[in-house]
RODO-2510 file (C-alpha; in nm, 4 decimals, decimal comma):
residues 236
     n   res          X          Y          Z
     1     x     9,6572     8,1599     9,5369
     2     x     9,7528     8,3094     9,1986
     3     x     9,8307     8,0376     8,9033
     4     x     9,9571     8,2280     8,5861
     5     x     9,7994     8,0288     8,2594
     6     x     9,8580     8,2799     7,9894
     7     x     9,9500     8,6659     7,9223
     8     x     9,8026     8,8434     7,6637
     9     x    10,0999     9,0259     7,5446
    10     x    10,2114     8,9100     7,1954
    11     x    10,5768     8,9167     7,0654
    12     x    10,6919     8,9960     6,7042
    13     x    10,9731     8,7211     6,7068
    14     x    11,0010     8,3797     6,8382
    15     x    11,1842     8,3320     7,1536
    16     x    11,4496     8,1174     7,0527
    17     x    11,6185     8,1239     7,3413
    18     x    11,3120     8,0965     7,5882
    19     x    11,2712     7,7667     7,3979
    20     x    11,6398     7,6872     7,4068
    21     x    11,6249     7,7538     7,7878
    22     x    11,3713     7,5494     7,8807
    23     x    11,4617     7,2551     7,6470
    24     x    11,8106     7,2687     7,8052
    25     x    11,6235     7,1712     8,1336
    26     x    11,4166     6,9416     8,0158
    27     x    11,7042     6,7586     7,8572
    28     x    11,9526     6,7851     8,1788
    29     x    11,6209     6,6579     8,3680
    30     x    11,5599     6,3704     8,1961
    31     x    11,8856     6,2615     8,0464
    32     x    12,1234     6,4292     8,3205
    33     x    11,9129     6,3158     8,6262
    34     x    11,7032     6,0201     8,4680
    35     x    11,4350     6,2218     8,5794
    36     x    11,4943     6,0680     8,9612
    37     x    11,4007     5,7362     8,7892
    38     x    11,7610     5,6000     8,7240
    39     x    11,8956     5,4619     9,0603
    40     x    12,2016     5,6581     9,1652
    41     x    12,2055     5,9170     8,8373
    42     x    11,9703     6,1988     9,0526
    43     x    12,2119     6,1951     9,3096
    44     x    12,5033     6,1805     9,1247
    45     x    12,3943     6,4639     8,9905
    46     x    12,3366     6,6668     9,2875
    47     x    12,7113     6,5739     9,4257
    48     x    12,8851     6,7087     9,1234
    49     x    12,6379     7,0186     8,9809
    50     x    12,4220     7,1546     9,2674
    51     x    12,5252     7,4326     9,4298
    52     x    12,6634     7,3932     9,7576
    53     x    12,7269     7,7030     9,9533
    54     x    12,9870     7,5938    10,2196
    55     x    13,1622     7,4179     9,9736
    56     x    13,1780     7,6621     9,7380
    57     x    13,3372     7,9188     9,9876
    58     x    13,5510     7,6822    10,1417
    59     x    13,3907     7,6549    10,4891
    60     x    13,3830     7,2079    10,4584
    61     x    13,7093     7,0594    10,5513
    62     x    13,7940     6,7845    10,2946
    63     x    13,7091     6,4615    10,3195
    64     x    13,3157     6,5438    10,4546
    65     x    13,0712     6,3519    10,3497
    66     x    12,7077     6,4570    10,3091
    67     x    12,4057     6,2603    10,2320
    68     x    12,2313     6,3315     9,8773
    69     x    11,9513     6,0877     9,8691
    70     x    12,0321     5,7693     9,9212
    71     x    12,3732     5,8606     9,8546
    72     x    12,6860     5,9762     9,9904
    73     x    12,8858     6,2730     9,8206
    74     x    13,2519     6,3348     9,9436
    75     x    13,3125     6,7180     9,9696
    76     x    13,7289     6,8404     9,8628
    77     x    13,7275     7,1373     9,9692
    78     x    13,7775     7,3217     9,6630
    79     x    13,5419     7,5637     9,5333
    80     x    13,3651     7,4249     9,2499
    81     x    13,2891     7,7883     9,0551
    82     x    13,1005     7,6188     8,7912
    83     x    12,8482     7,4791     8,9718
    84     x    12,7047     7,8608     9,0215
    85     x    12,5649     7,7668     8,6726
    86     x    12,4849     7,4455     8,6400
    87     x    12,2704     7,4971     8,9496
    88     x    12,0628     7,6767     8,7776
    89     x    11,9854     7,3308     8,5281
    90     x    11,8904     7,0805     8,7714
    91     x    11,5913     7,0322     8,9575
    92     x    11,4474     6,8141     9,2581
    93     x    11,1073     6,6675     9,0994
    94     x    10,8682     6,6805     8,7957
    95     x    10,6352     6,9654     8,9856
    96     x    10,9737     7,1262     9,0337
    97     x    11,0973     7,1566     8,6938
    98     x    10,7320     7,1623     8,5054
    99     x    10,6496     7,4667     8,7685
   100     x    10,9422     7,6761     8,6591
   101     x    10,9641     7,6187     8,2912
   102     x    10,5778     7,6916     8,3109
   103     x    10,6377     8,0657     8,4441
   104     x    10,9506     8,0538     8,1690
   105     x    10,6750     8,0022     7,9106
   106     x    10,4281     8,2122     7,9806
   107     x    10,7155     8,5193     8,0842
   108     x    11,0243     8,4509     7,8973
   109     x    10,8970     8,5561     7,5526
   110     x    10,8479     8,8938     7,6158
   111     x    11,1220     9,0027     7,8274
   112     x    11,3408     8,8121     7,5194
   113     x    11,1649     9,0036     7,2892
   114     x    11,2423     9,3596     7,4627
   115     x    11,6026     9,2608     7,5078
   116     x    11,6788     9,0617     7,2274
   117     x    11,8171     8,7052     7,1796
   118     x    12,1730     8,7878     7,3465
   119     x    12,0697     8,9895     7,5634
   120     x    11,8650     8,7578     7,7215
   121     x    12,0452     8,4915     7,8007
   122     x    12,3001     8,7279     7,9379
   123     x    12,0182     8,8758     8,1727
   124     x    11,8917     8,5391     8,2250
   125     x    12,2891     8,4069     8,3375
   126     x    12,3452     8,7191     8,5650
   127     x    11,9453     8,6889     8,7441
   128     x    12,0984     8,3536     8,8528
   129     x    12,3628     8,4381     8,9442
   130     x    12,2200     8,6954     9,1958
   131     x    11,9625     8,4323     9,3070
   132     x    12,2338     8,2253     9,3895
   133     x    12,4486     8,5111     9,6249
   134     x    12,1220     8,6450     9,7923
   135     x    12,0668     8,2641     9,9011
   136     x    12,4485     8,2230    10,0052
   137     x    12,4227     8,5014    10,1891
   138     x    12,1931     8,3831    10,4531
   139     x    12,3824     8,1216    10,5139
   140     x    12,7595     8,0893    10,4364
   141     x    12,8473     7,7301    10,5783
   142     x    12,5559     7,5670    10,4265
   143     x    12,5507     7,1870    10,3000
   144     x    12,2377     7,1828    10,1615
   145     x    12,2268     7,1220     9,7353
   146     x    12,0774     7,4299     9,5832
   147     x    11,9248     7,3402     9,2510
   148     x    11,6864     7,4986     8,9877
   149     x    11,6002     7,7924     8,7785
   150     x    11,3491     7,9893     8,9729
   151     x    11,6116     8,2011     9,0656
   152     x    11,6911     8,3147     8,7222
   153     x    11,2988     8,2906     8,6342
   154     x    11,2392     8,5557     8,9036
   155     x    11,4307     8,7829     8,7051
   156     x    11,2553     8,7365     8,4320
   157     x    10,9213     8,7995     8,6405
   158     x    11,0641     9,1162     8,7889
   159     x    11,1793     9,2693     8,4456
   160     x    10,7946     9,1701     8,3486
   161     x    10,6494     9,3578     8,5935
   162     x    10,8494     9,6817     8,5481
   163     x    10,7982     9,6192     8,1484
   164     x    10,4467     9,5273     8,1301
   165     x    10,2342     9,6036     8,4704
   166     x     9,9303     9,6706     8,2661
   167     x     9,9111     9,3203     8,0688
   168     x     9,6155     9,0703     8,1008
   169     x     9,7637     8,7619     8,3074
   170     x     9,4707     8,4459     8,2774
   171     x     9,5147     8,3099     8,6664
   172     x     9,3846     8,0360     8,7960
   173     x     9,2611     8,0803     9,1963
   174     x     9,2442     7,8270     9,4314
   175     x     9,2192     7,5685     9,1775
   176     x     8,8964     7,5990     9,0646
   177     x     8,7887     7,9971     8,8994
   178     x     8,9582     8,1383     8,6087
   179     x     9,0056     8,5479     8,6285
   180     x     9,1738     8,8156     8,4396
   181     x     9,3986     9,0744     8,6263
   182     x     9,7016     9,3325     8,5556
   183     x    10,0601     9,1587     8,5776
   184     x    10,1104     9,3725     8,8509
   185     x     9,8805     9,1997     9,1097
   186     x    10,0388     8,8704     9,0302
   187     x    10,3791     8,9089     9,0459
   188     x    10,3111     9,1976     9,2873
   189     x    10,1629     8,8427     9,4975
   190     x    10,4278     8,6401     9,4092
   191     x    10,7193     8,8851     9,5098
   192     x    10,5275     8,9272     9,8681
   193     x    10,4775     8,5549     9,9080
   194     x    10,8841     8,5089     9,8693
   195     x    10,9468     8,7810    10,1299
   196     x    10,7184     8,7287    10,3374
   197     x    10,8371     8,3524    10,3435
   198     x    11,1780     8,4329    10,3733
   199     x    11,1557     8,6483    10,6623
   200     x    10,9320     8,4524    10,8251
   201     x    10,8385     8,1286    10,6445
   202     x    10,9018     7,7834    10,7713
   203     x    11,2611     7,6038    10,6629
   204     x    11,0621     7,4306    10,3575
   205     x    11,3512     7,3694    10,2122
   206     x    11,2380     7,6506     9,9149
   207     x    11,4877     7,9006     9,8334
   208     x    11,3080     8,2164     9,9145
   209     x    11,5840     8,4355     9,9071
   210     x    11,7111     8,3213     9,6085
   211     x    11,4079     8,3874     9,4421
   212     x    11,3513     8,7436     9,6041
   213     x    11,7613     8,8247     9,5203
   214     x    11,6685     8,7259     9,1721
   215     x    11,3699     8,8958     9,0778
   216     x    11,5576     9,2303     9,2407
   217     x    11,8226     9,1510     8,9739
   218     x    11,5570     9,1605     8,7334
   219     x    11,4070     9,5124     8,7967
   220     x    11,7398     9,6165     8,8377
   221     x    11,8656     9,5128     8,4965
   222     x    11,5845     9,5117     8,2420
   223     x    11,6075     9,8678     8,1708
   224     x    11,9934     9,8692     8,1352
   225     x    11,9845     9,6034     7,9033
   226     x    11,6556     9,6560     7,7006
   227     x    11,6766     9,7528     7,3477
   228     x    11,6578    10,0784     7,2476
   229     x    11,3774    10,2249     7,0843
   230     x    11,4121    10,2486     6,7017
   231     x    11,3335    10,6076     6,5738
   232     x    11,2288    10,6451     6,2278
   233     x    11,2849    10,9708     5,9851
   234     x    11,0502    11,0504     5,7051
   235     x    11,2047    11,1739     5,4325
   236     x    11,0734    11,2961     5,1239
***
């Protein structure tokens, strides 16, 4: 098993909005979800922000009720469009959250630096977004919450892989030997492990597609949206 703890590939800016990304999660995680130790707040949070595919298409009747925790959430029926972003901001546990913004941190800074600050986020926004359809698509009338930025992350990983194959990723295996290999290998692993679970992984209640829909998004996009290369004339 492959654990990413650092890429040699430096930047030439700071990645503001790498930063701003993954201190917006922190923030929603701890002040928006009292980091599951407020009674009530996680759950709350889940009934109003998650994304919920049946009710987002309109396949609940109003009036349903489905269990979030230890809570009950009443469903209206109406298609809560928002919550195709703020998804993307909540998260189920501290492994959950500290997992992804991990990958953010050690990824995010290049692929911000190739497409610059605006960019970015934009590219981040739309990886979600396409996390979030491959998931519904498997399964239209879903209840289930859908939380967390992996989706988007794995857009980020896919644009890494197309932009730097060659880098030196530091990877921890099996939790006890440190190695160097290409970026390729890893998130060559990674993107195998999420099909390979989605096709024929146990219901771990992991979003595997949305994770495989995003990091297509990602190879899709990252050469659309990168910057251009700047061409210099001497003159004399």
């Amino acid at each position: 098993m492959f654990f990413p703890i650092y890429d040699h590939n430096p930047v030439d800016r700071k990645p503001i909005v790498t930063y701003a990304i993954i201190g917006t999660n922190l923030a929603v995680w701890i002040f928006g979800q009292g980091a599951r130790m407020v009674v009530g707040l996680y759950e709350r949070s889940l009934c109003h922000f998650s994304l919920i595919s049946g009710d987002l298409l309109g396949q609940i009747p109003s009036g349903t009720w489905i269990a979030m925790g230890g809570m009950y959430c009443p469903l209206d029926g109406q298609p809560k469009f928002y919550t195709l972003i703020t998804h993307m901001f909540l998260h189920g546990g501290w492994l959950h959250i500290i997992g992804n913004m991990w990958y953010l941190w050690i990824f995010g800074d290049n692929i911000e630096n190739a497409l610059g600050r605006v960019r970015f986020l934009i590219f981040y926004l739309i990886c979600g977004l396409a996390a979030a359809a491959a998931q519904i698509a498997t399964d239209f009338n879903s209840v289930i919450p859908m939380v967390g930025a992996s989706g988007a992350i794995s857009g980020v990983l896919g644009a890494y892989i197309l932009l730097h194959p060659r880098s030196r990723i530091k990877v921890l295996i099996f939790f006890f030997m440190i190695i160097e290999v290409p970026a390729v290998i890893v998130l060559g692993f990674y993107f195998a492990l999420q099909v390979l679970n989605g096709l024929y992984g146990m219901d771990d209640g992991i979003a595997y597609w949305a994770h495989i829909g995003g990091f297509v998004a990602g190879l899709a996009l990252v050469k659309l949206m990168k910057k251009k290369e700047q061409k210099f004339v001497l003159r004399h």
